[in-house]
Residue, then its C-alpha position, 0 to 999 in steps of 0.5 A: x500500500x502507498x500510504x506513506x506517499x499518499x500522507x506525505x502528498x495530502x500534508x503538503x498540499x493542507x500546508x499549501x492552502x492560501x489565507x481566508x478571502x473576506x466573506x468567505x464562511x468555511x466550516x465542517x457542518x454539523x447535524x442535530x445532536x443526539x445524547x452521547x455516553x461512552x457506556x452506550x458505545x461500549x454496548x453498542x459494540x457488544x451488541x454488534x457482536x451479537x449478530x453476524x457481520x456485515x460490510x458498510x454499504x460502499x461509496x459510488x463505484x467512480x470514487x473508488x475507481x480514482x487512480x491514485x494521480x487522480x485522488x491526490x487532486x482533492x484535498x481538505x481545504x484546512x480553512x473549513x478545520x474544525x474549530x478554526x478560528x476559536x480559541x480551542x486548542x485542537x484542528x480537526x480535518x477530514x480526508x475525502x473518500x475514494x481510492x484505497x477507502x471504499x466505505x467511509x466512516x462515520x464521525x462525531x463531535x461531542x459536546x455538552x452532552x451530545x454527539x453532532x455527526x460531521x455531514x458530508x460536504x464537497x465544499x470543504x475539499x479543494x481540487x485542482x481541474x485535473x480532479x475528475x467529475x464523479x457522483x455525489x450522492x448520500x452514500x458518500x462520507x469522509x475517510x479519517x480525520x487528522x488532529x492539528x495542534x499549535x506545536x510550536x507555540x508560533x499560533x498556527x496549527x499543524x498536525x500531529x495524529x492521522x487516523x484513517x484506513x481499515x485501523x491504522x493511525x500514525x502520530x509524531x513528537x512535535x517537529x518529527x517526519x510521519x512514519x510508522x503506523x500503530x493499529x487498533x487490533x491485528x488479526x491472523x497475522x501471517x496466517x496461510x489462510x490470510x490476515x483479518x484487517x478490523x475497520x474503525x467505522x465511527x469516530x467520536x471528537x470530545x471538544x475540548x475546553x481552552x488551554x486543554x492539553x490533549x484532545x479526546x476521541x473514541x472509535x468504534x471498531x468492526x470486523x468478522x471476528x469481533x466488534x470492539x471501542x477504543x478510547x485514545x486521550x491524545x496528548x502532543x508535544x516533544x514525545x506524542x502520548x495516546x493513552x488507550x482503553x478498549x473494551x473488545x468482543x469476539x463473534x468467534x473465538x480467536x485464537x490468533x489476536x495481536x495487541x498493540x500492533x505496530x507496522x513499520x518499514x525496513x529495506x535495508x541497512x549494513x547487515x544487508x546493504x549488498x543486495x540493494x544497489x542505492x545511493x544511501x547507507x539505508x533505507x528504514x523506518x524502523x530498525x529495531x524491535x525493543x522489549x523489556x520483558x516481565x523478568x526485567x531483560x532488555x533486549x534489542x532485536x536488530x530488524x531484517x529484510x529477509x528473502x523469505x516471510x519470517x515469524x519470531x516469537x519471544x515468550x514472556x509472562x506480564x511484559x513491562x513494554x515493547x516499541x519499535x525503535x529508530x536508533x539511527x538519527x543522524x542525517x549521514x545514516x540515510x543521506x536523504x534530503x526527502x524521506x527524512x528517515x532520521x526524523x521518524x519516530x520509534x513508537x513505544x508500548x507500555x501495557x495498562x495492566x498485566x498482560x499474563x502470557x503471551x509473547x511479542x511477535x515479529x513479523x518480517x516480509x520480504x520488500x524490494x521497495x520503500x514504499x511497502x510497510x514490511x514489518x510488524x510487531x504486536x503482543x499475542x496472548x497465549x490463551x484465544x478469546x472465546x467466541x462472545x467473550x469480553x477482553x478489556x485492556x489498556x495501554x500507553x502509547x508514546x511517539x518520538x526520537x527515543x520513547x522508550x524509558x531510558x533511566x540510569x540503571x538501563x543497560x547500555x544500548x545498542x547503537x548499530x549493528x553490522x555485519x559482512x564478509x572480510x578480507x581476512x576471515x573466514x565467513x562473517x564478520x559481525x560488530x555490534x556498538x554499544x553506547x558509552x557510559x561511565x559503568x563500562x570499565x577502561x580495562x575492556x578485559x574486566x567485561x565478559x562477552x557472552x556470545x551464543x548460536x544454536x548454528x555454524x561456529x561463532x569466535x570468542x570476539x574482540x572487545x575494543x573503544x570505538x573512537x566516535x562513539x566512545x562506548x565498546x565495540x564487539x566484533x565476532x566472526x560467524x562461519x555458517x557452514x552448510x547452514x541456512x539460518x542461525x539465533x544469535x545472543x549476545x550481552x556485555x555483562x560486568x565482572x560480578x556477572x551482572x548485565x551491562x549492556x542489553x539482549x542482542x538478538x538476531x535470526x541471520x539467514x542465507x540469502x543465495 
């Protein structure tokens, strides 16, 4: 799917929108209000559940026909934004449909007690006359919404959250570069028989009071396994926080559920550079998976590309957290004055309660291109959710330049990861950086070097300073053999054994 060129082009052209002519009465429409209360839409939900699934009724077929040159000539004129010109803190757009979204969603605002449905309104789009003629009619509705904001303090209102496609939603730390998506359940995933993608039908906007620091919205989730609403409270700033509470039920018992699912993106970096002929050292969104486990292990898993899918499970009983990372941030890792993939966002889960057993799973797909979202990660219960059952949960979602809970005690980061033939070995070289710190000793042989593979022989390794950096480097030759795939496990620890660095983990496979 395109749709990190098709977010990109739809925020250049909001930001290319011209000031107010006088007279002009721009605004998203309103219908009558009706009472609102959470409870009601939780219930809802479960009597969605109750009753065999059904597909929306689909906007007219020439919308969905629109090739994507073609969608990319509307566009939400921000002037109609909602609360444009008040003095609430929060902007709220809408996408138009068409294209990639077939069946529009439903969106509300709430206020004083009542929910007011946004109706559907050519007029808040603006087109350039290349835009096609095509049917207007009362199936039509909007795609998703798109939360702005003053970010900057400087009084204009740029954005910050996007939700829109099946239940897909991106956020950013202020200043950041739109990257991976995170979404509300993931169904099946990598299964034989196909992945279930649940929608997010209805969308509720809590208005919020002056000076408010975080805008609320709920969203009501549909789909042939289950129904379901969430609850985001949105926070923005440096680090982007969405606090989550949804409350889903199961049509059918399902046993392959993925929480807090992420989705991200990974082409290459040094560990496979040589098989993409590219001008930049790399190419990612994302360039690792990050875990802090229920027995307190932090660990690192590097991300891979691979020539074929891979699944990795890491087991774990009440995780304290799981995020994909973008450790590299400098603008020489990529060298790419357009994508600005050293200003995308990691993402970081933090669970609400105890999660039990589970595992966090990682799902790498094989890409040759930068537009295709490759990598998944979410949390996956060890016990299914029966058929018309109700599973409640809560999490804390935390977007920007490092999320992840960084305090004096963690262990040493791992800063890169390379690896490749040498010159002057046999088989592989693999060097692992490790930031520096004040713990590391200066005699590097007071530092134990665990390094384990379940294939092909691996050296003991080399422990050495690494100039720039000024933490340690570890270097280890790995000979295959004859083997097609290899787990690796590497740690620093200090002399009394206790950890220094994190987990490093890795799946090599081979590639001819």
């Amino acid at each position: 799917m395109l749709r990190r060129e098709f977010l990109a082009s739809m925020a250049a052209l909001a930001a290319a929108t011209p000031a107010l002519a006088e007279g002009d009465e721009p605004g998203l429409q309103v219908g009558v209000g009706t009472p609102f209360d959470r409870d009601a839409l939780v219930e809802r939900a479960r009597q969605m559940a109750a009753k065999p699934y059904e597909l929306r009724q689909m906007i007219p077929q020439d919308w969905v026909d629109l090739s994507y040159d073609q969608y990319r000539k509307i566009w939400f004129d921000s002037r109609n934004g909602l609360w444009e010109g008040t003095g609430l803190p929060q902007r709220v757009d809408v996408f138009p449909p068409g294209l990639y979204f077939p069946r529009p969603v439903d969106i509300s605002v709430v206020s004083g007690g009542k929910e007011f449905p946004l109706m559907f309104d050519m007029d808040v789009f603006d087109t350039t006359d290349k835009f096609p003629d095509v049917t207007i009619d009362d199936t039509l509705g909007y795609a998703g919404l798109r939360l702005r904001a003053d970010l900057n303090g400087t009084g204009a209102h740029t954005e910050y959250a996007v939700f829109q496609g099946a239940s897909y939603f991106r956020g950013i730390g202020t200043g950041q570069t739109y990257g991976l998506s995170a979404r509300g359940l993931a169904l099946k995933t990598g299964d034989p028989d196909g992945e279930e993608f649940p929608e997010f039908i209805a969308f509720w906007v809590e208005k919020p009071s002056k000076g408010a620091p975080d805008v609320t919205l709920h969203a009501l989730m549909d789909s042939p396994s289950c129904s379901g609403l969430y609850t985001f409270v949105l926070r923005h700033g440096e680090t982007l926080t969405m606090d989550v509470n949804a409350s889903l039920f199961a049509r059918e018992t399902m046993r392959h559920v993925g929480i807090a699912p992420l989705t991200s993106m990974f082409l290459f970096d040094q560990m496979n550079r040589d098989r993409f002929s590219d001008f930049r050292p790399a190419v990612h969104d994302s360039d690792g998976l990050l875990i802090h486990n229920g027995a307190g292990e932090i660990i690192w898993r590097p991300l891979a590309n691979p020539t074929t899918l891979q699944i990795s499970a890491f087991g774990d009983n009440g995780p304290k957290g799981f995020g994909l990372m973008q450790r590299a941030r400098k603008f020489s890792d990529f060298n790419d004055l357009e994508a600005h993939y050293h200003n995308r966002p990691g993402l970081w889960v933090t669970p609400g309660e105890d999660w039990g057993r589970g595992s966090v799973a990682l799902v790498e797909i094989p890409a040759d291109k930068e537009i295709y979202d490759n990598i998944v990660a979410y949390w996956r219960p060890s016990q299914p959710i029966e058929a018309g059952q109700q599973h409640d949960m809560s999490y804390r979602l935390d977007w920007g330049a490092d999320p992840a809970p960084n305090t004096a005690d963690m262990p040493l980061r791992v800063l890169n990861t390379a690896m490749g033939g040498s010159a002057f070995h046999e088989g592989l070289l693999c060097v692992i950086d490790f930031e520096a710190s004040d713990r590391v000793p200066d005699d590097l042989g007071k530092v134990m070097k665990l390094i384990r593979s379940n294939a092909g022989e691996v050296s003991e390794g080399v422990l050495q300073r690494n100039p720039e950096t000024g933490g340690p480097r570890l270097a280890f030759r790995f000979d295959p053999g004859e083997e097609r795939y290899a787990e690796f496990r590497v740690q620093l620890r200090a002399e009394d054994g206790a950890p220094l660095s994190e987990v490093w983990l890795y799946r090599w496979t081979a590639t001819t």
